[in-house]
C-alpha positions in Angstrom: 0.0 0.0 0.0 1.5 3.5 -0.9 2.2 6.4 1.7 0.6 9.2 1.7 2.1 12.5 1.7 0.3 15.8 2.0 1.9 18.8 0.6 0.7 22.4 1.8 1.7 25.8 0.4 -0.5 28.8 0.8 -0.8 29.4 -3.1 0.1 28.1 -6.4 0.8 31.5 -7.9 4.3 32.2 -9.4 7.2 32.1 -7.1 10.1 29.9 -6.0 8.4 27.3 -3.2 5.0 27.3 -5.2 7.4 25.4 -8.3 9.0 23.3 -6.1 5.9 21.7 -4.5 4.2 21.7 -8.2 7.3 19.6 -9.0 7.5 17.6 -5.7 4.1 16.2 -6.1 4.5 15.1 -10.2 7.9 13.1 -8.9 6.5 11.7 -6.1 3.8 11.1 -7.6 4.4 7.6 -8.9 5.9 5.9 -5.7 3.3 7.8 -3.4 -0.6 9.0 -2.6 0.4 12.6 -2.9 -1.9 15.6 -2.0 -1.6 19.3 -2.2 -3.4 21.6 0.0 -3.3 24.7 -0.7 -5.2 27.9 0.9 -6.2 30.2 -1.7 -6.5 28.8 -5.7 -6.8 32.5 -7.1 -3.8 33.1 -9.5 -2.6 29.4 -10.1 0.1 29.5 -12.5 1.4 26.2 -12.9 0.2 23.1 -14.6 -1.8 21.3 -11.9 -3.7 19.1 -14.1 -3.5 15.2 -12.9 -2.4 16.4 -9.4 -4.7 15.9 -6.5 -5.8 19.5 -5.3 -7.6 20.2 -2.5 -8.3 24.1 -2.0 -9.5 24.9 1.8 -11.0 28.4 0.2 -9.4 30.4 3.2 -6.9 33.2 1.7 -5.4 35.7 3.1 -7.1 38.1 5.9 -6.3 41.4 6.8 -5.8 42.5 10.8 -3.6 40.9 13.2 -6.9 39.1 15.1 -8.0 38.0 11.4 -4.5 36.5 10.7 -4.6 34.9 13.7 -7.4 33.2 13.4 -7.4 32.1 10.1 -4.4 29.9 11.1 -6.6 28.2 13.7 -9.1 28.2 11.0 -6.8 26.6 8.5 -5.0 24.3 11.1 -8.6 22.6 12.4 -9.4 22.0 8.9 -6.0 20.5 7.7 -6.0 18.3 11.0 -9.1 17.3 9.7 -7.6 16.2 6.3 -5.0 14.3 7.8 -7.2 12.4 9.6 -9.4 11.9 7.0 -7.0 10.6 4.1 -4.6 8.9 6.7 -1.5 11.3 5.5 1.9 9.6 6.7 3.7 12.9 6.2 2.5 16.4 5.4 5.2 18.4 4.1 4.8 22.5 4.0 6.4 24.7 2.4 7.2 28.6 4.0 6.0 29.9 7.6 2.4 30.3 6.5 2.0 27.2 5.6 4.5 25.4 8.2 2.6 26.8 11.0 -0.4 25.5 9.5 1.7 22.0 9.6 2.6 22.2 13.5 -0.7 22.9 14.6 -2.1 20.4 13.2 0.4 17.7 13.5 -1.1 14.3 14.1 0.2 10.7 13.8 2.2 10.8 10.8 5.3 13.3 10.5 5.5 16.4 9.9 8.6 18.5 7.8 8.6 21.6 8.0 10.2 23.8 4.6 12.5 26.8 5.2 12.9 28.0 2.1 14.0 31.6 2.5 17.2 33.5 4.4 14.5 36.2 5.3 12.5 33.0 7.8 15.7 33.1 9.4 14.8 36.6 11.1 11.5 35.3 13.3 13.7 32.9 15.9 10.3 33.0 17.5 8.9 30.5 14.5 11.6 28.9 13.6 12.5 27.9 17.5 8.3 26.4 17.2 9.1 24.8 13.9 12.2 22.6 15.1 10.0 21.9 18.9 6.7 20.9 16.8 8.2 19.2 13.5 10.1 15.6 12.8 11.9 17.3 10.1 13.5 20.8 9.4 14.2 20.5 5.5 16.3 23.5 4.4 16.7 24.7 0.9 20.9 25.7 1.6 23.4 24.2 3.6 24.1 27.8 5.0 20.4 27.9 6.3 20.6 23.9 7.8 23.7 25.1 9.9 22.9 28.3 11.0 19.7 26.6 12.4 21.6 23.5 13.8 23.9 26.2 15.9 21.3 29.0 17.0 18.6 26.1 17.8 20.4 22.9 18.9 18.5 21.5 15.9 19.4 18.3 14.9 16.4 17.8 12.7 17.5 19.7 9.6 18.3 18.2 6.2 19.4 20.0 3.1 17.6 19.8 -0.1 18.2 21.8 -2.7 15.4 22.1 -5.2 14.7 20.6 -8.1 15.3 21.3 -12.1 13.8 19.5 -15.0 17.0 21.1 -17.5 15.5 19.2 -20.6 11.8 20.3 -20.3 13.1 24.2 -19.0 15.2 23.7 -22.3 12.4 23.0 -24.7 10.0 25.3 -22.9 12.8 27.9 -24.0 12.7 27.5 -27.4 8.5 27.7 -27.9 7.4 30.9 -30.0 5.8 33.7 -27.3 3.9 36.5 -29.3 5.3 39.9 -29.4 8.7 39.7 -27.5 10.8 42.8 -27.6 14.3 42.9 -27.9 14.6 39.7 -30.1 16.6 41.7 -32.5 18.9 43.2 -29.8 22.8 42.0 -29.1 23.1 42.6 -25.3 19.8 42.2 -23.0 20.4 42.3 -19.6 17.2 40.1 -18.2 16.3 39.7 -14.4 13.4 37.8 -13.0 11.5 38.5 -9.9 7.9 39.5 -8.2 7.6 43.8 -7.9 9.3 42.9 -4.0 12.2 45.3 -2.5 14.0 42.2 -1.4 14.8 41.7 -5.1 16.9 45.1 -5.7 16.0 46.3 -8.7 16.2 50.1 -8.2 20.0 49.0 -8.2 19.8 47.1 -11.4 18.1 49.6 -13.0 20.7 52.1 -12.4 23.4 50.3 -13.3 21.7 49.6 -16.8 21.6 53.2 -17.1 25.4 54.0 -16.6 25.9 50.7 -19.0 23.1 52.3 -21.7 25.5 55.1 -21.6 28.0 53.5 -23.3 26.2 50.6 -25.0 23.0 52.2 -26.3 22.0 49.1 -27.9 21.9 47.3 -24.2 18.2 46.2 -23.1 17.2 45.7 -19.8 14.1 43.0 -19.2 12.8 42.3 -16.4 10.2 39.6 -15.9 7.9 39.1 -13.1 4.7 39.5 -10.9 3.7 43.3 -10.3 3.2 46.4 -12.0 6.4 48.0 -11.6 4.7 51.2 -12.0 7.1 53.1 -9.5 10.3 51.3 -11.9 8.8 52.8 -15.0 9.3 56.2 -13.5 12.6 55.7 -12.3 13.2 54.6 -15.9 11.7 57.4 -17.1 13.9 59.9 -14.6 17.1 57.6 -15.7 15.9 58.3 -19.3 15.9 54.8 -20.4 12.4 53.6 -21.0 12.6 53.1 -24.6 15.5 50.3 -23.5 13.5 48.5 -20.7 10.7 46.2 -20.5 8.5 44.7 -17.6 6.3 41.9 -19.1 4.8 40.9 -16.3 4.1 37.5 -15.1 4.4 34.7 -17.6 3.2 31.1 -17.4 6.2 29.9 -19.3 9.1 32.6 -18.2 12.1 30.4 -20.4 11.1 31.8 -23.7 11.7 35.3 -21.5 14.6 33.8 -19.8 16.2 32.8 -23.0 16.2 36.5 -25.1 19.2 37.5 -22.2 22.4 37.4 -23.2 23.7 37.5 -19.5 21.2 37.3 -16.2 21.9 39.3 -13.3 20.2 38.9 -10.1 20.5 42.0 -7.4 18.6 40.2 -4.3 19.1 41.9 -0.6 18.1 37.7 0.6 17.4 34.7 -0.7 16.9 31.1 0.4 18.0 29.1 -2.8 17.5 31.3 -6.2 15.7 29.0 -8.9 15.9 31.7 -11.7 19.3 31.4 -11.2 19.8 27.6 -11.6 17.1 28.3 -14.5 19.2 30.8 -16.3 22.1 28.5 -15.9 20.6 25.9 -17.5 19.8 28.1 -20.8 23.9 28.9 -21.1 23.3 32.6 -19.6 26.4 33.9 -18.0 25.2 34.9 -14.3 26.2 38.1 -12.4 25.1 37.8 -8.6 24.7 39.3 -5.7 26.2 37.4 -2.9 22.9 37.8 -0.3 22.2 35.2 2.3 21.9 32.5 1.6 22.3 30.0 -2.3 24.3 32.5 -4.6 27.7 31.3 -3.5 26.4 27.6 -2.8 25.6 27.6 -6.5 28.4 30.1 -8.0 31.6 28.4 -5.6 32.9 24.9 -5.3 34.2 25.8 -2.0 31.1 27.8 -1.0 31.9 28.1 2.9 34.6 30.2 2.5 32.9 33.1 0.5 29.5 33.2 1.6 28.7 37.3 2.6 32.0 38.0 1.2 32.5 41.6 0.8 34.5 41.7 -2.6 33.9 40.9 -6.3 34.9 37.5 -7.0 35.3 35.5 -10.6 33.4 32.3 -9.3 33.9 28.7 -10.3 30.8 28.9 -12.2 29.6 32.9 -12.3 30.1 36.5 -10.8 29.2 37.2 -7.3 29.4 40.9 -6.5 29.4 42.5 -2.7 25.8 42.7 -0.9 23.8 46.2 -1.9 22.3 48.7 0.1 18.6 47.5 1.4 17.8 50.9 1.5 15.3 51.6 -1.0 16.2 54.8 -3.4 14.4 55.7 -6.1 16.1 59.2 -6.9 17.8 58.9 -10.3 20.4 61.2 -9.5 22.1 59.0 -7.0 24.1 56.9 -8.0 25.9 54.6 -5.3 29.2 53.3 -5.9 28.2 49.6 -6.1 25.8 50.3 -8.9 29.3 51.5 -10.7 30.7 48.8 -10.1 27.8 46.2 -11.2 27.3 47.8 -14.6 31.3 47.6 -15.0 30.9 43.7 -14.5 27.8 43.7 -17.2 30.4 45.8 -19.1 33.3 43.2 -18.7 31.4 40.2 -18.9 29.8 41.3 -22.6 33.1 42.7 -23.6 34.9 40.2 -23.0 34.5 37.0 -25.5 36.6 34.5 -23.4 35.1 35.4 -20.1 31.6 35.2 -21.7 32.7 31.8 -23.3 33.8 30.2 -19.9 30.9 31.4 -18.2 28.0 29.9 -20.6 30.0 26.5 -20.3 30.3 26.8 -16.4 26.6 27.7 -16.3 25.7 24.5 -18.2 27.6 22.6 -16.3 26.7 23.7 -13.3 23.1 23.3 -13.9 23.4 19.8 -14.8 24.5 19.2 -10.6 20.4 19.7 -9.5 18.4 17.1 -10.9 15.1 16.0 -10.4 16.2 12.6 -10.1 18.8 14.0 -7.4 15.9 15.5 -5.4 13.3 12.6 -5.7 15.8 10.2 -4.7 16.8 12.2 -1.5 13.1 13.0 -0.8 12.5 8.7 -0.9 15.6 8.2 1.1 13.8 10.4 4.1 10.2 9.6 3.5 11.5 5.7 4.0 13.3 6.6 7.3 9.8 6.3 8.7 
């Protein structure tokens, strides 16, 4: 008889966590009963079909009391659930939907998913999820340690997450209708929801100091939001006519693809997909060297560079010194960081042979996170039952 697992995760709309449970359950799927329970099933954005769905039609409340009690609210009903379908392990993905997980543990086990740097900054939770779960499972070995040694955890397991390179690859090369920039030798592309945490007032000023001197440069940004306050900075920088915001797109590789490098300016991550994904497509990476999966991914010997102040030629990309988290959106300052990133976009187009050893490392690179890689870890714990 097969186990069953539940998976929970507030949403299914586009984001980092929301793919990875969409891809957990399909490769589980043929060894186990798997569920997904999700809170909310406005916005979906990934192929569900075939998948057993179950929406508890409780989004998100405004208030602190409301908040509060649509936790409880969500927690009775999944209890429920669990009882009802006999789940051997419900697996949740993010606080929201870990604390959902705790409070309603029952007899099977529950792992809880930290998938983010930025969880790191509630102890209160995280101290609750390694009390109330059987399993912590972290997205970056940076994240697993830090919990072991603030906690006395020794619950956590790493996972990174998972990659299908062939499909991403011939999702990339489908036709999307009216693209811009297909025409264009250097696009700069960048994908992220309209969040602060992803930096891009600082991207979009060192695009400007690199327009300056390559005028046929694009900047493309793809992602959730309206990005209305970034088209006025564009505007005040006085390159709108070389910058795009799409929007949200159900298949983002064909987007992904029209770069010629990728550049990610995140204040925090957990484990950056988009930049495995980029990888995958041969796209050069710049990177910001936030807490935490930029140097796990761009360094063989990670440990010893994570944070690291200083601009470093990685095994496999760029990684470039933290920015400031302080939001600016005046066009006439300039910090000296956004100099220095557009002189890396500079030096990494410029340059044929550093461009050349960069698409291969990229390739390679991506190759290392398989799906097979992460189903056969998940099996390996679900069996430890």
């Amino acid at each position: 008889m097969k186990k069953k697992i539940m998976l929970i995760v507030p949403m299914l709309h586009q984001g980092g966590f929301e793919r990875v449970c969409v891809a957990t359950a399909r490769l589980l799927e043929p060894f186990y009963e798997v569920y997904i329970v999700i809170f909310s099933s406005r916005d979906i954005a990934y192929d569900i079909r075939g998948l057993r769905v179950i929406d508890l039609h409780m989004g998100a409340e405004d208030g602190k009391l409301r908040k509060i009690r649509n936790v409880f609210r969500r927690s009775r009903k999944v209890s429920s659930l669990k009882k009802e379908l006999g789940v051997d392990i419900a697996y949740s993905f993010g606080p929201t939907a870990n604390l959902v997980n705790v409070f309603s543990r029952s007899s099977g086990k529950t792992w809880c998913g930290v998938r983010s740097y930025m969880d790191m900054g509630n102890p209160r939770l995280l101290k609750l999820f390694c009390s109330r779960s059987d399993k912590i499972v972290c997205c970056s070995r940076v994240i697993e340690e830090e919990i072991r040694e603030k906690f006395q955890c020794t619950k956590t397991v790493t996972l990174y997450n998972p990659f299908d390179i062939r499909e991403e690859q011939e999702k990339a090369a489908q036709e999307e209708e009216r693209m811009p920039f297909q025409d264009c030798g250097s696009v700069i592309v960048s994908m992220g929801r309209q969040d602060d945490v992803k930096g891009f007032w600082h991207l979009l000023k060192s695009f400007a100091l690199l327009y300056k001197k390559k005028p046929e440069a694009r900047l493309l940004i793809v992602g959730e939001g309206d990005f209305q306050e970034y088209w006025k900075l564009a505007e005040d920088l006085k390159i709108s006519g070389a910058v795009s915001f799409p929007g949200v797109k159900k298949n983002p590789f064909p987007w992904l693809n029209l770069g010629s490098i990728y550049v990610m300016t995140s204040l925090n991550e957990g484990f950056p997909n988009v930049l495995v994904e980029a990888m995958a497509l041969g796209k050069p990476v710049i990177s910001t060297n936030c807490m935490t999966g930029p140097a796990e991914i761009l360094m063989e010997d990670f440990k010893a560079y994570v944070g690291k102040e200083e601009y470093i030629d990685g095994d496999y990309g760029i990684l470039i010194p933290n920015l400031d988290t302080e939001k600016n959106l005046d066009a006439s300052v300039i910090t000296p960081e956004e100099e220095r990133l557009a002189q890396q976009m500079m030096r990494l187009l410029d340059s044929t042979i550093l461009y050349e050893k960069y698409k291969k490392a990229s390739l390679e690179r991506a190759a290392g996170f398989s799906n097979e890689a992460y189903a056969g870890k998940l099996r390996e714990m679900a069996e430890e039952m």
